[in-house]
N, C-alpha and C positions, 0 to 999 in steps of 0.2 A: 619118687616124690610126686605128688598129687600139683597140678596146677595150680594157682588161687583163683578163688573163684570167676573175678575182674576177666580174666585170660579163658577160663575156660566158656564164659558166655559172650566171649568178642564175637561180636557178628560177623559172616561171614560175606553175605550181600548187601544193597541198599534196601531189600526189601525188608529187611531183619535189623535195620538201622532204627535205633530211636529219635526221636528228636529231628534239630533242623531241619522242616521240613519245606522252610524257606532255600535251602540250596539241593533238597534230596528229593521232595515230595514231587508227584507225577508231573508236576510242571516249575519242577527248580531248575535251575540255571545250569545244575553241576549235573543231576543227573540227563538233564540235554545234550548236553556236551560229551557225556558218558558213554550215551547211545550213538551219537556221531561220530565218535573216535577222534573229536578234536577235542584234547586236553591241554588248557596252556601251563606255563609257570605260575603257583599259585602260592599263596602265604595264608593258613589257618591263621585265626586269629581270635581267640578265647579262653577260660578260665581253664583251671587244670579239672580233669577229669570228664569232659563234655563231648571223646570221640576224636579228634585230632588225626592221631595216629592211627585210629579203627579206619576212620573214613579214608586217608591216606594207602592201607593195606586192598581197602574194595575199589578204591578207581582204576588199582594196579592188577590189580585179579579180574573187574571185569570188562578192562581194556585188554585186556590179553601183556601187561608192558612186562618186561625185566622190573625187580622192585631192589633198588639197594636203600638201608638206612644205616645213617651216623647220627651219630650224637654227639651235639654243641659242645655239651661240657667235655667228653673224653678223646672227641678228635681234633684232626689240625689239617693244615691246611695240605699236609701230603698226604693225608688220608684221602681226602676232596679230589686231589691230583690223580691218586690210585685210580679213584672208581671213573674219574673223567676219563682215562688212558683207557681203562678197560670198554667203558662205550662207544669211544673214537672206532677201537679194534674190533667192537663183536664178539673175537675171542669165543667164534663157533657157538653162541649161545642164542645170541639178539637175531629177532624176526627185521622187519623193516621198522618193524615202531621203536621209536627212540626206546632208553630205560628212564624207569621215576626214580629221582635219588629224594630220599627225603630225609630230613635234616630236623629232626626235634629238638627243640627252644633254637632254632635262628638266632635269639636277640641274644644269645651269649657270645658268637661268632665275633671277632675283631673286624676290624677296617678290611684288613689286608687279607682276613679269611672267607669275607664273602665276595672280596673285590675276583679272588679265585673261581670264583665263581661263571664270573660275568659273561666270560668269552662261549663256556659250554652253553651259558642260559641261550646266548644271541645269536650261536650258533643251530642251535637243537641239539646235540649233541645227546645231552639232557634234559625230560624235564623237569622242574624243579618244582619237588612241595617243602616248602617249611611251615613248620609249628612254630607258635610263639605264645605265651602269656602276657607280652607286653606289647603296646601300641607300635605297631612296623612304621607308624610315620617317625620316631622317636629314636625305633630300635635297626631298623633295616638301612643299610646306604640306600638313596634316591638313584643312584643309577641302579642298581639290582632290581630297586619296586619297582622302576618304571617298567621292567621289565615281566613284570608279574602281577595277576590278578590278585587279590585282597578278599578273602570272605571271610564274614564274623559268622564264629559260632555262638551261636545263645547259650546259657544254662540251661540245665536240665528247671524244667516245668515239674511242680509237688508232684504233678501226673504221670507223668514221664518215669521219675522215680520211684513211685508205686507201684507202675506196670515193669520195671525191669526186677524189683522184688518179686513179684509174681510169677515173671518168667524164671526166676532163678527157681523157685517153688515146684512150677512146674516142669520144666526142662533140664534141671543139672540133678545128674544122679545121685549125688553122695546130699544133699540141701531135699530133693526130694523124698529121699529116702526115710527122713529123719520125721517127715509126716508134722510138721508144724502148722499152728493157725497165725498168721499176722494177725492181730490182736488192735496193736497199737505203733502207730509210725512215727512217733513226731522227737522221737527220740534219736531216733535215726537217721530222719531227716534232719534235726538240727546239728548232728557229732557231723555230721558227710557235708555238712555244707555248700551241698549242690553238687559236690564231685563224685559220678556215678562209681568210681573204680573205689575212693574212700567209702562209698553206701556198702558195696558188691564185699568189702573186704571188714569191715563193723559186721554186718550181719553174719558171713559166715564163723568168722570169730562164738559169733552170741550161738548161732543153729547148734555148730559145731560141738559147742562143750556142754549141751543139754542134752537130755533123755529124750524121747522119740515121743511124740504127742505133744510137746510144749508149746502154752500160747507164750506169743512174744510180746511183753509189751514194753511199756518206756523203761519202768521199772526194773526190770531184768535187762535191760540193754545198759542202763547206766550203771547196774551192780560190774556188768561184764565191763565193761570198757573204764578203765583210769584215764579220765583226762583232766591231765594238771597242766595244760597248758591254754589258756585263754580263749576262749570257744569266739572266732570272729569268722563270717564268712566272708570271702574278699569278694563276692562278685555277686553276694543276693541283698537282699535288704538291708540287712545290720552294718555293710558296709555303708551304704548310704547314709543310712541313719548319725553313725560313728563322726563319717567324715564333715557331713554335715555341722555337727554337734560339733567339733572340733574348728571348723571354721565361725561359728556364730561366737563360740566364747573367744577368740583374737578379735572379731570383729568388737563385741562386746569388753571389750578391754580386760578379761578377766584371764590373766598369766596362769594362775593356778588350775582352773579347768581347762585352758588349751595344754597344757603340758599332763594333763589327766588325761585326756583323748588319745592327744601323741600316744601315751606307755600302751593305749588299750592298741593303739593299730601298731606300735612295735610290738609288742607282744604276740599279738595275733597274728606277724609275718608279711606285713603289709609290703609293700616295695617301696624301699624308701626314696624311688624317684618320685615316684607317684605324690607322695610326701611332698617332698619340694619342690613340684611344678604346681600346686595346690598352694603354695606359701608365695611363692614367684608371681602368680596371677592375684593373689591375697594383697599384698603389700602395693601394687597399685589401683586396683580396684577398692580398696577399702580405705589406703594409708593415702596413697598418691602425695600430691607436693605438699601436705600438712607435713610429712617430712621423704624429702626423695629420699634421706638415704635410706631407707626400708627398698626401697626397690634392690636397690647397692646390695646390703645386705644377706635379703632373698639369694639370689643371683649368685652370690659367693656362697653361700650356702648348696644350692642346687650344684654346681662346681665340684665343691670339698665333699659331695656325699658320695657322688658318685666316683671320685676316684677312692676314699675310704671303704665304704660301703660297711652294712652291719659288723662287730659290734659298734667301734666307739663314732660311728656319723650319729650314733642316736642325741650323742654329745652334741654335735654341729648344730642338730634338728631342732635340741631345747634351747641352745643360745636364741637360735633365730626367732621357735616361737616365739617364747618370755618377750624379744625386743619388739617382733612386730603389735605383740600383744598391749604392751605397755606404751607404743605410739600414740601420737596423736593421731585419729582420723577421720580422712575426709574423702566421699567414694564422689568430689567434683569431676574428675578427668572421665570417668566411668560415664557419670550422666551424662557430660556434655558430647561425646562421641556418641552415645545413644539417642539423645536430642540430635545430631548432624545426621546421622543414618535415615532419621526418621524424618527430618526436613529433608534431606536430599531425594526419597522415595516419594515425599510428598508435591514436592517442587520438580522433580527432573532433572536436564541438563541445561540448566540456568547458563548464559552467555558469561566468560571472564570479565570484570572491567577490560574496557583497552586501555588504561593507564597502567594495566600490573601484567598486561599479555609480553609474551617475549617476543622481540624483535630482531631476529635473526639475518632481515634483506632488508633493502633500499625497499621494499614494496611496500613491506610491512609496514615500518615507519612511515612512508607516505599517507597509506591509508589508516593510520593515527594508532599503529600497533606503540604502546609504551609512551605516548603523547604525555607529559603534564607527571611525571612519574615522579615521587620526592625521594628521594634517597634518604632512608631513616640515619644514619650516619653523619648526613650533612646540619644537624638541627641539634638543638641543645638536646643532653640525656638519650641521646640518639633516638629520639621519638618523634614523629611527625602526626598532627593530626589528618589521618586520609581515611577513608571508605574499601575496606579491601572485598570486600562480599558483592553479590551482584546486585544490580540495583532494586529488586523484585524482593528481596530479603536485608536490605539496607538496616544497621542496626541493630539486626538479633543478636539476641544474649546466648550464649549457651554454654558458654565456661562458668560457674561463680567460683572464683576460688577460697573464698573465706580471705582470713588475714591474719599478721600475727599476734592479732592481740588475741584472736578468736582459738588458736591453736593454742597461744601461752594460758586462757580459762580452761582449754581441755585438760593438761598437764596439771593444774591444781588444782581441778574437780576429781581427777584422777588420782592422787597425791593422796586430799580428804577421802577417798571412798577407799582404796586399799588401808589406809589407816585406822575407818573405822570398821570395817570390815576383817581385816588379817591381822591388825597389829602393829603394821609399818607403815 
């Protein structure tokens, strides 16, 4: 049985490597490191199809290392134990250079399977590459990353993808063979979604089941290819666009087009944490104390997704939209921490009062650390009129927080406009 295409044009060098040219290119970080023979623990970290594992297979090949790979989803943690025992040992195989274990999707790995980890990483033992398509601040335990370097991989560039068409053209026997003209790409380009092995595996599809001389164009690539499932790219534009969109309408109070967004990025495969750290950040930047429980909310949602996870968290996702949607909102807390950041850069390291400094000695206090201090507690309403900011910015504003009256016309400006607008 014939390879697929993706497999039979895997690079075999860094010089044969497309893309990232920020960690490969004659002066990347990886291939420095490459040519020195000092390889650390490291964690890829980017969209599906962009090389991962390619680059993963050449550090290994041309560092001279042993190369073992598992997989997140179908191993465990005695697999991990296996290949550690077997690099301890040598087992008559290993040079002096440690082996590369490498581990595609890491972020599926439990607590306690990459905690397995740890001792081979700290020791050398092994070194360790992991894959991931999701954020390793997120997905990785903080002792394992501390112990590994982090490089993002980019998407492939329209360019990028056009030239590995070409090489396919040129370079793979049975695609060559067939004596095609690329024609037209953008069909292509948009079904692959920036993933060069989905591009690599559409095209031979389309080459494949045509006559020898065929131009390719959009049009005979969408006759060839059924896709009934929601065309969204998770890591080029349209997801921007999407998520974007999806946010502006909750901001915009409109339930019905954020829960329209939502189905396009479920549909489309989105990761539904990604989802509800975007709802999490939403409900106080936008909603804040016009009503905290939105934050509550969020929070418990991000929670309930992640231990459900697809199908029914999509359930959880639209409660949440619709309610943060239907909030009142107020982005005060947002500005006024942007206001403080920007005063602070502007102003510096402004002195504390010494009525609010703490007084931990007999010195302190002498020299008037906590002098004149009112205890808000001791005063009616537990409020005392005092000056807590330093004297050089005495009286700035930088919270406004609205009020309830202002929050109670949001709710029935909101009230009239779904009513005249939906019906309800």
């Amino acid at each position: 049985m014939n390879q697929p295409l993706a497999e039979r044009l895997r690079p075999k060098t860094l010089d044969d490597y497309l893309s990232q040219q920020h960690l490969i290119g004659q002066n990347g970080a990886l291939r420095q490191q490459i040519k020195q023979g000092m390889i650390p623990s490291m964690i890829f970290w980017g969209p599906p199809g962009v090389g991962k594992t390619t680059l993963a297979n050449i550090i290994a090949n041309e560092s001279g290392r042993p190369f073992y790979t598992l997989s997140a989803i179908s191993s465990g943690v005695k697999d991990v134990r296996e290949v550690i025992e077997k690099a301890k040992k040598g087992e008559g195989l290993f040079t002096t250079k440690n082996p590369i274990l490498f581990i595609d999707e890491i972020h599926r790995f439990s607590k306690s399977q990459q905690d397995s980890l740890l001792g081979a990483v700290e020791k050398g033992w092994v070194t360790l590459i992991g894959a991931t398509t999701e954020n390793p601040s997120f997905e990785v335990i903080s002792a394992l990353l501390s112990r590994c370097q982090v490089y993002i991989l980019k998407p492939f560039s329209k360019e990028d993808l056009i030239a590995l068409l070409e090489r396919a053209m040129k370079e793979d026997k049975i695609i060559s063979a067939k004596n095609v003209k690329l024609k037209e790409t953008e069909a292509l380009l948009r079904l692959s979604g920036g993933d060069a092995r989905k591009l690599l595996n559409i095209f031979e599809l389309v080459v494949t089941s045509e006559e020898e001389n065929t131009e390719i164009t959009n049009d005979l690539v969408l006759s060839k290819v059924q896709q009934n499932t929601v065309l969204y790219d998770k890591a080029g534009e349209q997801h921007y666009d999407i998520i974007s969109a999806f946010i502006k309408s909750i901001r915009g109070s409109d339930p019905n087009a954020a829960v329209y967004w939502l189905a396009r990025m479920i549909e489309g495969g989105e990761d539904v944490k990604f989802i509800a750290r975007r709802l999490l950040i939403l409900a106080s930047e936008d909603i804040g104390n016009a009503n905290p429980t939105a934050l509550v909310i969020a929070n418990n949602c991000f929670q309930a997704v992640n231990t459900i996870g697809y199908p029914e968290s999509r359930i959880i996702l639209s409660q949440c939209v619709t309610y943060l949607a239907t909030s009142p909102k107020s982005n005060a807390s947002y500005m006024a921490i942007n206001e403080a950041q920007s005063l602070v850069k502007k102003t510096g390291n402004l002195s504390v009062p010494l009525a609010i400094r703490n007084a931990p000695t007999k010195l302190m206090k002498d020299i008037g650390y906590g002098k004149d201090y009112q205890y808000a507690h001791n005063y009616e309403n537990n409020f005392v009129e005092a000056e807590f900011m330093p004297d050089e910015i005495k009286n700035t504003t930088l919270y406004n927080p609205g009020n309830n009256q202002r929050e109670n016309a949001q709710r029935e400006f909101l009230r009239k406009r779904w009513k005249k607008k939906y019906g309800y």
